[in-house]
LOPA-736207 format. One record per residue: residue in three letters; residue number from 1; x, y, z of N, C-alpha, C in turn. Coordinates in pm, whole numbers, plus 32768, in hexadecimal, padded with zeros to 4 digits. Example, Ala and Ser with C-alpha at 12.3 -4.5 7.8 and 13.67 -1.06 7.14 Angstrom:
// residues 2
<pt code="ALA" pos="1" n_x="8527" n_y="7DC7" n_z="830C" ca_x="84CE" ca_y="7E3E" ca_z="830C" c_x="8528" c_y="7EB6" c_z="830C"/>
<pt code="SER" pos="2" n_x="8505" n_y="7F1F" n_z="82C4" ca_x="8557" ca_y="7F96" ca_z="82CA" c_x="850A" c_y="8003" c_z="8313"/>
This chain:
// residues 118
<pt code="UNK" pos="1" n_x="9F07" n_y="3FCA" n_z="8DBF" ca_x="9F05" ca_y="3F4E" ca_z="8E0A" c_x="9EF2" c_y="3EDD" c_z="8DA4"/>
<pt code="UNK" pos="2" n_x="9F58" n_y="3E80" n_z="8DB4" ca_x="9F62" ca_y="3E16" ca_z="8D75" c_x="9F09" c_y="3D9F" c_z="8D98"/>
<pt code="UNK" pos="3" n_x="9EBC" n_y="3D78" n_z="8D4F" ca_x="9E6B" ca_y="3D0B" ca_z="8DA4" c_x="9EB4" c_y="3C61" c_z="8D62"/>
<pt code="UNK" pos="4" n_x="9EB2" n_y="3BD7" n_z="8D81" ca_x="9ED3" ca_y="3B7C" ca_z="8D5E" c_x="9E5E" c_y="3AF3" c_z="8D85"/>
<pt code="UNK" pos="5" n_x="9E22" n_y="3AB6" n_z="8D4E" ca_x="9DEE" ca_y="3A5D" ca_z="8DA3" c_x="9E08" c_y="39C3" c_z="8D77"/>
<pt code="UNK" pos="6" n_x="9E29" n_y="3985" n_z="8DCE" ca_x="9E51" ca_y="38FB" ca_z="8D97" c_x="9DFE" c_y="3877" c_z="8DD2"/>
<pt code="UNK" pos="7" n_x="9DD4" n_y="3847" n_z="8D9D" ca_x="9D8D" ca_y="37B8" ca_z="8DA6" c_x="9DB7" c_y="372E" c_z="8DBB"/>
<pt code="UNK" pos="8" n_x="9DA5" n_y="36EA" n_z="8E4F" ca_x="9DEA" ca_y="365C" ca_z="8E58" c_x="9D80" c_y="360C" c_z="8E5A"/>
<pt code="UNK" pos="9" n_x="9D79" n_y="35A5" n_z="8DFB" ca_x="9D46" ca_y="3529" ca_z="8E19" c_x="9CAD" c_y="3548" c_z="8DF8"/>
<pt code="UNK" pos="10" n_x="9C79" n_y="35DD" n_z="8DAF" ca_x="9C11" ca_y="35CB" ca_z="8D7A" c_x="9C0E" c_y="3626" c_z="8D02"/>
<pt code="UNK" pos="11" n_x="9B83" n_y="3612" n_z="8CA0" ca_x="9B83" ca_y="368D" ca_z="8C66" c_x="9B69" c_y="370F" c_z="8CB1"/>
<pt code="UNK" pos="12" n_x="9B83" n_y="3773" n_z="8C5F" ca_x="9B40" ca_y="381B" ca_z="8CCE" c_x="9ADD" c_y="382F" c_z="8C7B"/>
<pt code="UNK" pos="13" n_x="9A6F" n_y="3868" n_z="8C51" ca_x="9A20" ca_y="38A3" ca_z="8C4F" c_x="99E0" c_y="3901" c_z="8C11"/>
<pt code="UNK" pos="14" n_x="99EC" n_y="3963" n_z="8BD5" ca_x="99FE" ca_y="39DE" ca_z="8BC2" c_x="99BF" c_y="3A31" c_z="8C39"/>
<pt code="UNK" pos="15" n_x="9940" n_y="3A22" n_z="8C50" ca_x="9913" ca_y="3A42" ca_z="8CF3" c_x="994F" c_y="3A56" c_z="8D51"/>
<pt code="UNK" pos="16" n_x="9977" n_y="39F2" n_z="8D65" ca_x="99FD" ca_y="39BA" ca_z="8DF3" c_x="9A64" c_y="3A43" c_z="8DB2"/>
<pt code="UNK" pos="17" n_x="9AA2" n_y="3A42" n_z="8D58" ca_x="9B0E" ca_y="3ACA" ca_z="8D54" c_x="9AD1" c_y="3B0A" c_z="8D56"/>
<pt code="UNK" pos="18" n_x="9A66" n_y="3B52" n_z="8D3E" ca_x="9A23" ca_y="3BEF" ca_z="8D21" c_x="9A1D" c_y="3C02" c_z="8DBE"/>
<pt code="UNK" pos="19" n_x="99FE" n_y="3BB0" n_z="8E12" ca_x="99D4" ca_y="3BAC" ca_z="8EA3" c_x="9A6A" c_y="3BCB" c_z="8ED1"/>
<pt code="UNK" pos="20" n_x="9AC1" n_y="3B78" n_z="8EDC" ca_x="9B42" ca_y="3B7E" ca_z="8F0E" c_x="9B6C" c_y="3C26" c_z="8EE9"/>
<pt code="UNK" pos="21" n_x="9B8C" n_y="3C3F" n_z="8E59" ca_x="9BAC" ca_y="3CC5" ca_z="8E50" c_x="9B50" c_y="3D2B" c_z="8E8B"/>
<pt code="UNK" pos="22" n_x="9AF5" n_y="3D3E" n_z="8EAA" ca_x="9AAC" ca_y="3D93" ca_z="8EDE" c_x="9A96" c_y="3DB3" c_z="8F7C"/>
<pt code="UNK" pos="23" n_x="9AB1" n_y="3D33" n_z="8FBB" ca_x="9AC9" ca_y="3D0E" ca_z="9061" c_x="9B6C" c_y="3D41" c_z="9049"/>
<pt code="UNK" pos="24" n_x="9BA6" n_y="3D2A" n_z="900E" ca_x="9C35" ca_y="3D67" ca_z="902B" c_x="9C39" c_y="3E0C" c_z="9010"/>
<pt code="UNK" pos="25" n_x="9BF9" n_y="3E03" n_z="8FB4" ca_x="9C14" ca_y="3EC4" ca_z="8F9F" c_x="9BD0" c_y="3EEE" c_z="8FE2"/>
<pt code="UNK" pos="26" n_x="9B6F" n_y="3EE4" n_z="9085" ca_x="9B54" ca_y="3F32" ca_z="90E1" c_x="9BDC" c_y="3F53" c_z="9123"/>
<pt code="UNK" pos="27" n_x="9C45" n_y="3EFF" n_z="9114" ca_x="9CB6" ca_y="3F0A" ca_z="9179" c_x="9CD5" c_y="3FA5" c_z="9144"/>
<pt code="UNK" pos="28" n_x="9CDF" n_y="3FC4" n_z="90B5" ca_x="9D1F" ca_y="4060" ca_z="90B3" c_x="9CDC" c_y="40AB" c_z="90EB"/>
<pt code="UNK" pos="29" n_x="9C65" n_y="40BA" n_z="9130" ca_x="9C54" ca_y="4106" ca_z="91A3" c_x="9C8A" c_y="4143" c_z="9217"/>
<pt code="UNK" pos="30" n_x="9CCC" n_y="40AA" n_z="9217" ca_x="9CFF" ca_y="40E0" ca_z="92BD" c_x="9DBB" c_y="40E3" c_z="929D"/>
<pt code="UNK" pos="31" n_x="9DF1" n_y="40E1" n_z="9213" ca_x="9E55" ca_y="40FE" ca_z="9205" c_x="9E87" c_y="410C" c_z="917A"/>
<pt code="UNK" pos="32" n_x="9E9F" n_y="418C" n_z="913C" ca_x="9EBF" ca_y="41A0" ca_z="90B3" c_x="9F07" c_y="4176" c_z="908F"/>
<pt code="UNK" pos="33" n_x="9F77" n_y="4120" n_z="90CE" ca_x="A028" ca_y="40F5" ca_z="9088" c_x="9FFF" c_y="4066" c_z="9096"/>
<pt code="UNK" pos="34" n_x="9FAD" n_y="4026" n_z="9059" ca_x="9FC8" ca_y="3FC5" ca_z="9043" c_x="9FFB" c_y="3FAD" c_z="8FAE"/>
<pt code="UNK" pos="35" n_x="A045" n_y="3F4B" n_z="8FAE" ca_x="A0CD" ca_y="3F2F" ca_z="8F32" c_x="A053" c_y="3EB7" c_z="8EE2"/>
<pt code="UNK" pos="36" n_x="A079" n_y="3E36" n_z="8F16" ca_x="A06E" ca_y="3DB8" ca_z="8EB5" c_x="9FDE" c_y="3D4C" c_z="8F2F"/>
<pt code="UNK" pos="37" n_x="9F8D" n_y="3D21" n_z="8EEA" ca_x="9F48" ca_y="3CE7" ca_z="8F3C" c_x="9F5B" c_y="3C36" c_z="8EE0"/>
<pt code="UNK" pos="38" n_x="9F6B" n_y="3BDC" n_z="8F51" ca_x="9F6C" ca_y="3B4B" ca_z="8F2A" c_x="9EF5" c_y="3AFF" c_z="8F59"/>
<pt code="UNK" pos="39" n_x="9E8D" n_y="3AD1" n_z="8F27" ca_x="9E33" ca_y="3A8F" ca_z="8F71" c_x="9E1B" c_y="39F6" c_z="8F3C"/>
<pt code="UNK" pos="40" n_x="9E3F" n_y="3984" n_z="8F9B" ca_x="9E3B" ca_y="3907" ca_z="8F66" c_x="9DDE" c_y="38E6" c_z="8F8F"/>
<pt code="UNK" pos="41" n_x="9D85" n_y="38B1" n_z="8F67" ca_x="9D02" ca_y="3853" ca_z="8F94" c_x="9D3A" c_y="37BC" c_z="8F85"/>
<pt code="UNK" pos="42" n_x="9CF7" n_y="3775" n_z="8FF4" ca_x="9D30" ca_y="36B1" ca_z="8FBA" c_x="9CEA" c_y="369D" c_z="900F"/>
<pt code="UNK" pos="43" n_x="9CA9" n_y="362D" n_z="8FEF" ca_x="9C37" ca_y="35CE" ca_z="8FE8" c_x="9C64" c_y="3540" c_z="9022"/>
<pt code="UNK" pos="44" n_x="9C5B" n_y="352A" n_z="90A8" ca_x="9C70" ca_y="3485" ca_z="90E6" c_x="9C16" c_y="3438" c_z="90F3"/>
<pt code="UNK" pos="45" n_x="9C17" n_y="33E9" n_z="914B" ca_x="9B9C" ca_y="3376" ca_z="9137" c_x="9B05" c_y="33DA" c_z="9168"/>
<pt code="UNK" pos="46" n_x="9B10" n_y="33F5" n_z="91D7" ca_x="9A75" ca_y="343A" ca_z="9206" c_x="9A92" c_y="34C9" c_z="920A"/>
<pt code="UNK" pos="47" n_x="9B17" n_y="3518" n_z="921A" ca_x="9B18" ca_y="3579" ca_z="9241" c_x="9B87" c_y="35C7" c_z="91CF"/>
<pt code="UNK" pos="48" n_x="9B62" n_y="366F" n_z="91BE" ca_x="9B5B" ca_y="36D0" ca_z="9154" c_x="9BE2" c_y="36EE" c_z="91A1"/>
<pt code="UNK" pos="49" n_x="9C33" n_y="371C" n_z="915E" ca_x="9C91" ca_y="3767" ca_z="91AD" c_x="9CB7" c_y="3808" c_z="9145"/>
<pt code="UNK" pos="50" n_x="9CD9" n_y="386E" n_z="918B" ca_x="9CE7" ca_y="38D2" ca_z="9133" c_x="9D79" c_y="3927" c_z="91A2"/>
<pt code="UNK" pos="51" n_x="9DBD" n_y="393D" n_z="9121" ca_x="9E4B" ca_y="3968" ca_z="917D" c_x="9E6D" c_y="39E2" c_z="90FA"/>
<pt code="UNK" pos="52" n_x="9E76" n_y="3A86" n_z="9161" ca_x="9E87" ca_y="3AD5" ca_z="910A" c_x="9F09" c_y="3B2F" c_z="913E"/>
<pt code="UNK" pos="53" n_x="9F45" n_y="3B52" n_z="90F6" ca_x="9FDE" ca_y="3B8A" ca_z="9111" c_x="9FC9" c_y="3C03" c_z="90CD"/>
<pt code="UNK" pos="54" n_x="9FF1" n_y="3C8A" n_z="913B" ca_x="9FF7" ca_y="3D08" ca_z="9107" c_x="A06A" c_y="3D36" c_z="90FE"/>
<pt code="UNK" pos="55" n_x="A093" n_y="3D77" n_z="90D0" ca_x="A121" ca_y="3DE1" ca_z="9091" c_x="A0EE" c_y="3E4F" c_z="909F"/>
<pt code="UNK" pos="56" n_x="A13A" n_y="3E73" n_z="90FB" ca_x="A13E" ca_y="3F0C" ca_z="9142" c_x="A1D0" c_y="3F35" c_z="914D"/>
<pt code="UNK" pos="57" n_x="A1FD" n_y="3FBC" n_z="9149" ca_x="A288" ca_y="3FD4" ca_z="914B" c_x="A2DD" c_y="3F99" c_z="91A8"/>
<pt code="UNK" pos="58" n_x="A30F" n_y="3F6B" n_z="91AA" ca_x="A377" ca_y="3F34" ca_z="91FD" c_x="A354" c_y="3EAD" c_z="9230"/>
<pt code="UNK" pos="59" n_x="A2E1" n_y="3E85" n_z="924E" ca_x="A2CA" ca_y="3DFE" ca_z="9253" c_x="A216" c_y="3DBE" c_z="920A"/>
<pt code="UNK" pos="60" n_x="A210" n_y="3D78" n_z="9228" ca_x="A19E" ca_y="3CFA" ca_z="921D" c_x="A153" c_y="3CEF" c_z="9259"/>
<pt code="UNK" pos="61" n_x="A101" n_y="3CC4" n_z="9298" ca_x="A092" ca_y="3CAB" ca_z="92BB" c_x="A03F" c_y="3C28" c_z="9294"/>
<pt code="UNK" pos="62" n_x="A029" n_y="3BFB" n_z="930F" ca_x="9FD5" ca_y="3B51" ca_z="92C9" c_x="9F91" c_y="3B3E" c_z="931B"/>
<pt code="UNK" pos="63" n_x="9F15" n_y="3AF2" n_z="9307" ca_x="9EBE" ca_y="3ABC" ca_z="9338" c_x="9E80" c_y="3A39" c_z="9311"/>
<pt code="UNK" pos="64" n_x="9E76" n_y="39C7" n_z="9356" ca_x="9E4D" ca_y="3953" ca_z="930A" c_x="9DCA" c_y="3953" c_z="934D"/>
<pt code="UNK" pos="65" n_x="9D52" n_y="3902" n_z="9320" ca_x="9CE8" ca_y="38EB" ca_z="9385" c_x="9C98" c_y="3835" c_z="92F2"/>
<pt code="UNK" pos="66" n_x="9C5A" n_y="3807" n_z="93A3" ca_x="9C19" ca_y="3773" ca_z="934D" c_x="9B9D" c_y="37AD" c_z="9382"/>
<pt code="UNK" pos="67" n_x="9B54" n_y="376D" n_z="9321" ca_x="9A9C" ca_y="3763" ca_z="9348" c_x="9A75" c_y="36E1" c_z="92F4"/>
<pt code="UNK" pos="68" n_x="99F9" n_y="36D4" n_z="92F3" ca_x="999D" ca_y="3691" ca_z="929D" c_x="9973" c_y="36CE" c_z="920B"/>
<pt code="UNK" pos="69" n_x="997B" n_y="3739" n_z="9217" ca_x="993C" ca_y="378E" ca_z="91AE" c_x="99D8" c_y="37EC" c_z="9166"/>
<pt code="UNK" pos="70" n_x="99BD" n_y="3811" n_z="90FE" ca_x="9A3B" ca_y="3847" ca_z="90BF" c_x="9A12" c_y="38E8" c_z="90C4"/>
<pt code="UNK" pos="71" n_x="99AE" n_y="390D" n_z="90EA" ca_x="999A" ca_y="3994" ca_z="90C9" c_x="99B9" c_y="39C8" c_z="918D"/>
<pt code="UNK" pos="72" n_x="9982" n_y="3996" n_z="91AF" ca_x="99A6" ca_y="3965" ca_z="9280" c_x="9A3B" c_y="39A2" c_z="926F"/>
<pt code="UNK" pos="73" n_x="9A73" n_y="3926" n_z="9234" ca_x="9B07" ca_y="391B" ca_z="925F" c_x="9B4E" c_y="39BE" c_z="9222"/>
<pt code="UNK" pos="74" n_x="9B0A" n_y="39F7" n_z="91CF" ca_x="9B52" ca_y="3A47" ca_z="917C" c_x="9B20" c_y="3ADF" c_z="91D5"/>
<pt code="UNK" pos="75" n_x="9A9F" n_y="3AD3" n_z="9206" ca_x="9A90" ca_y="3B2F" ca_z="925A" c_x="9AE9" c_y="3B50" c_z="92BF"/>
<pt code="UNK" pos="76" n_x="9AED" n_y="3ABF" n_z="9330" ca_x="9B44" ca_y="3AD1" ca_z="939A" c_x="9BC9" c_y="3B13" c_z="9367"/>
<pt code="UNK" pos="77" n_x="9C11" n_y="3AB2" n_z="92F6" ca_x="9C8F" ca_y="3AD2" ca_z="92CC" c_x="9C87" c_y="3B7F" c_z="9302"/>
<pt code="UNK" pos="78" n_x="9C39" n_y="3BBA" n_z="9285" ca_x="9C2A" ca_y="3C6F" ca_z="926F" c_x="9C2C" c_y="3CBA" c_z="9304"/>
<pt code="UNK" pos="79" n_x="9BCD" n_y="3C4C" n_z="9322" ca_x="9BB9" ca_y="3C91" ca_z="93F3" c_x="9C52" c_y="3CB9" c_z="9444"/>
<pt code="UNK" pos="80" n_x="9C7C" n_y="3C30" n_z="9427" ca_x="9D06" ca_y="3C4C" ca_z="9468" c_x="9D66" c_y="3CB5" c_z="944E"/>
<pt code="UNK" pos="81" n_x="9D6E" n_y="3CC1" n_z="93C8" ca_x="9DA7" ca_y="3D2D" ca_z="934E" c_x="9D8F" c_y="3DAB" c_z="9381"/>
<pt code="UNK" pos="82" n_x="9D29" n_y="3DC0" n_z="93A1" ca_x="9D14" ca_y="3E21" ca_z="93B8" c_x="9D2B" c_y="3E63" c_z="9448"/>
<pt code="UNK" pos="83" n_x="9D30" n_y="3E23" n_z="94AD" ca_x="9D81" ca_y="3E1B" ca_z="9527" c_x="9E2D" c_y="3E40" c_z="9501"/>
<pt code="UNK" pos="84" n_x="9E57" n_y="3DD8" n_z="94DD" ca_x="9ED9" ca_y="3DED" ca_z="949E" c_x="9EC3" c_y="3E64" c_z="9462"/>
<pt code="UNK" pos="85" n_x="9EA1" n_y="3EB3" n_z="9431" ca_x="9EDA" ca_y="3F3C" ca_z="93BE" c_x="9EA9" c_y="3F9D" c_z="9441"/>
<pt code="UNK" pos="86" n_x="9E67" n_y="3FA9" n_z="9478" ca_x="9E3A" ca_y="3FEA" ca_z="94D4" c_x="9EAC" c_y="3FE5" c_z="953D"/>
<pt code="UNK" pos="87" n_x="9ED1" n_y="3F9B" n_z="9567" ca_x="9F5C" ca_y="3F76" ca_z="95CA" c_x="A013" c_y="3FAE" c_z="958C"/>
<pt code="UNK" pos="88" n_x="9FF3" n_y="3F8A" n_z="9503" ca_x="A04D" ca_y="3FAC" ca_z="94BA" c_x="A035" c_y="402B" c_z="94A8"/>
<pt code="UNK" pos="89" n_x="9FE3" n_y="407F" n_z="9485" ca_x="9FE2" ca_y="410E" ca_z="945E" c_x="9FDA" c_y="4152" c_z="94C7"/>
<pt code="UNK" pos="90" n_x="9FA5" n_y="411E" n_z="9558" ca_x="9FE4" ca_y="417F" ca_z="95F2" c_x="A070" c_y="4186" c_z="9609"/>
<pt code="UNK" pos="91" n_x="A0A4" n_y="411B" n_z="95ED" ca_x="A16E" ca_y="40F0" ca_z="9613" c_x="A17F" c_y="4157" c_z="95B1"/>
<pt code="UNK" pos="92" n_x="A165" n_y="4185" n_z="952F" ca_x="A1B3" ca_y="41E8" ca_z="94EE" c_x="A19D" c_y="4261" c_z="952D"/>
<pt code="UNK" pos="93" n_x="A113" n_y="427D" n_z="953C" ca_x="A111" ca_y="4336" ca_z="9596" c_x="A112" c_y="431F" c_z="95F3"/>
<pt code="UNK" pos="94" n_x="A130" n_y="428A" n_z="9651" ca_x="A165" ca_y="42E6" ca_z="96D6" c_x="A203" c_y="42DF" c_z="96BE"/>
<pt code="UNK" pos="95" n_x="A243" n_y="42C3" n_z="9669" ca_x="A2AC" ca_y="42BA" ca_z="9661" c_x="A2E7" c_y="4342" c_z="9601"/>
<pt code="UNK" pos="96" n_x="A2AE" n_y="4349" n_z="95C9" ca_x="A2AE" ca_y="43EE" ca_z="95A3" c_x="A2A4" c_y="4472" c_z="9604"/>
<pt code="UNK" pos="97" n_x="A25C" n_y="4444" n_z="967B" ca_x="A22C" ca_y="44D4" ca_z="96DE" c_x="A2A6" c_y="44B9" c_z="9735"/>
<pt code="UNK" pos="98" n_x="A2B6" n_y="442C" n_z="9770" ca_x="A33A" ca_y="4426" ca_z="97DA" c_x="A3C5" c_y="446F" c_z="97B3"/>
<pt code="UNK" pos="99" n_x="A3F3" n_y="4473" n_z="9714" ca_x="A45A" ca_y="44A3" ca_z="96C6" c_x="A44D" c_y="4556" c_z="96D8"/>
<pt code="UNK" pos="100" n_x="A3D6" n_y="457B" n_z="96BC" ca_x="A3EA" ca_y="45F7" ca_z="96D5" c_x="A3C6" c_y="4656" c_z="9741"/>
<pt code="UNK" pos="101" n_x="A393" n_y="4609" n_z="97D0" ca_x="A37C" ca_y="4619" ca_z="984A" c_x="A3E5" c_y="4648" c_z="9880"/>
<pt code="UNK" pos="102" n_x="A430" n_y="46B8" n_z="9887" ca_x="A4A2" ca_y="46BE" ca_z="98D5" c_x="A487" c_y="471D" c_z="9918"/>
<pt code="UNK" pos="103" n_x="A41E" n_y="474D" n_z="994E" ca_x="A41F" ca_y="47E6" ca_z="998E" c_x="A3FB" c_y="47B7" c_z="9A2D"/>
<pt code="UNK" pos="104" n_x="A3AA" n_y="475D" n_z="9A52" ca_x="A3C3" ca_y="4715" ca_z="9B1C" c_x="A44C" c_y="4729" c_z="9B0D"/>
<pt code="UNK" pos="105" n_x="A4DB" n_y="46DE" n_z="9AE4" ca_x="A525" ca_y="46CC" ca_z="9AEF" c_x="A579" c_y="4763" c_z="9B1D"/>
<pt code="UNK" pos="106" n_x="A563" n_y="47BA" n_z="9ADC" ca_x="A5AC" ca_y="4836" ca_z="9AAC" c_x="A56A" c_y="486F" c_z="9B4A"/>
<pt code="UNK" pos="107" n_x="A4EC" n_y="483D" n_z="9B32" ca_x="A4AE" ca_y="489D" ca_z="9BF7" c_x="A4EC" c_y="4877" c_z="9C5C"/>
<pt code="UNK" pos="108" n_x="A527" n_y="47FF" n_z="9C62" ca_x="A561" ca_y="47B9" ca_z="9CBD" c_x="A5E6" c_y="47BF" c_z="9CEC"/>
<pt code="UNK" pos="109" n_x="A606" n_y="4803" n_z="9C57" ca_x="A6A9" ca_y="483A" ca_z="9C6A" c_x="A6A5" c_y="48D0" c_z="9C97"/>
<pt code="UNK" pos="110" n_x="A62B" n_y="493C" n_z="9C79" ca_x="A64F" ca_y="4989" ca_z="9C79" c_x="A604" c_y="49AF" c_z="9D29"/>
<pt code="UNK" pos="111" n_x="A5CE" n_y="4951" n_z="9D81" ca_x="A5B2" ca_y="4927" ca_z="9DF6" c_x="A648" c_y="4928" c_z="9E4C"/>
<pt code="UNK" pos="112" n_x="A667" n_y="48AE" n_z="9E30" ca_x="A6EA" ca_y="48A9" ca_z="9E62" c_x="A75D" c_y="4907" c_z="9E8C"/>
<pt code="UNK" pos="113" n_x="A777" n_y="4953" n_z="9DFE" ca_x="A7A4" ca_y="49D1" ca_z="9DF1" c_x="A779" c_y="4A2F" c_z="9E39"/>
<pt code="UNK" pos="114" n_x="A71F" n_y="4A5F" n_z="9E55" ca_x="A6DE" ca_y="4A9A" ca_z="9EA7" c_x="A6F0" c_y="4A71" c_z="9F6F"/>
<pt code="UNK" pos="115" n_x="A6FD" n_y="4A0E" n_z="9F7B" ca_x="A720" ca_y="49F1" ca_z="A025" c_x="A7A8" c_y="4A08" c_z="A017"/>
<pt code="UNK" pos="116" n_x="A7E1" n_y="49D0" n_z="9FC4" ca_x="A895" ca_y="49BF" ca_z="9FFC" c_x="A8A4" c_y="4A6A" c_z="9FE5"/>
<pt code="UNK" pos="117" n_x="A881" n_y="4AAB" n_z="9F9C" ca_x="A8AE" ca_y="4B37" ca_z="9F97" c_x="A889" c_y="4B99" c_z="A036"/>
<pt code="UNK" pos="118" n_x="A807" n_y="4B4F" n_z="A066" ca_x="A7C3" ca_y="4BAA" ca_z="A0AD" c_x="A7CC" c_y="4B75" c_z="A12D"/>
């Protein structure tokens, strides 16, 4: 996992990244294929904003979130993230079990078969 973190409109920290990378690498928990992680932090008049973009096979994943606080905003961001990979990693196995589910089908034929013969 690739991590990236980019800074608008302030300095970062070294803190502030050690925090960011570490709130993000709970995400490989709940999903091993993650590819490339982007995390921008930027700084407006009163409010933190933190917007992090995941790379997962076949698509992305994003989450923006504002707070007051930059460590807030970076939490929520992860919160959401983690919803998302969780949502994303059910669509693959149930989409895996529907593909090889074919045996109702086969009962249903072999039902059928069974009245018209009898």
């Amino acid at each position: 996992m690739r991590i990236t973190i980019t800074a608008r409109h302030f300095k970062l920290s070294e803190r502030m990244k050690r925090y960011a990378e570490r709130e993000v690498f709970r995400l490989k928990r709940y999903y091993d294929g993650i590819i490339d992680v982007d995390i921008i932090l930027s700084w407006e008049k009163k409010t933190r904003l933190a917007e992090i973009n995941i790379s997962v096979y076949g698509t992305v994943l994003t989450a923006h979130e504002r707070s007051e606080d930059m460590t807030k905003s970076v939490d929520r961001a992860v919160d959401k993230l983690e919803r998302q990979l969780k949502k994303y990693k059910d669509r693959l196995w149930g989409f895996e079990h529907e593909t090889m589910g074919s045996e109702p089908f086969q009962g249903e034929v072999e039902e059928s078969f069974g009245k018209a013969g009898g």
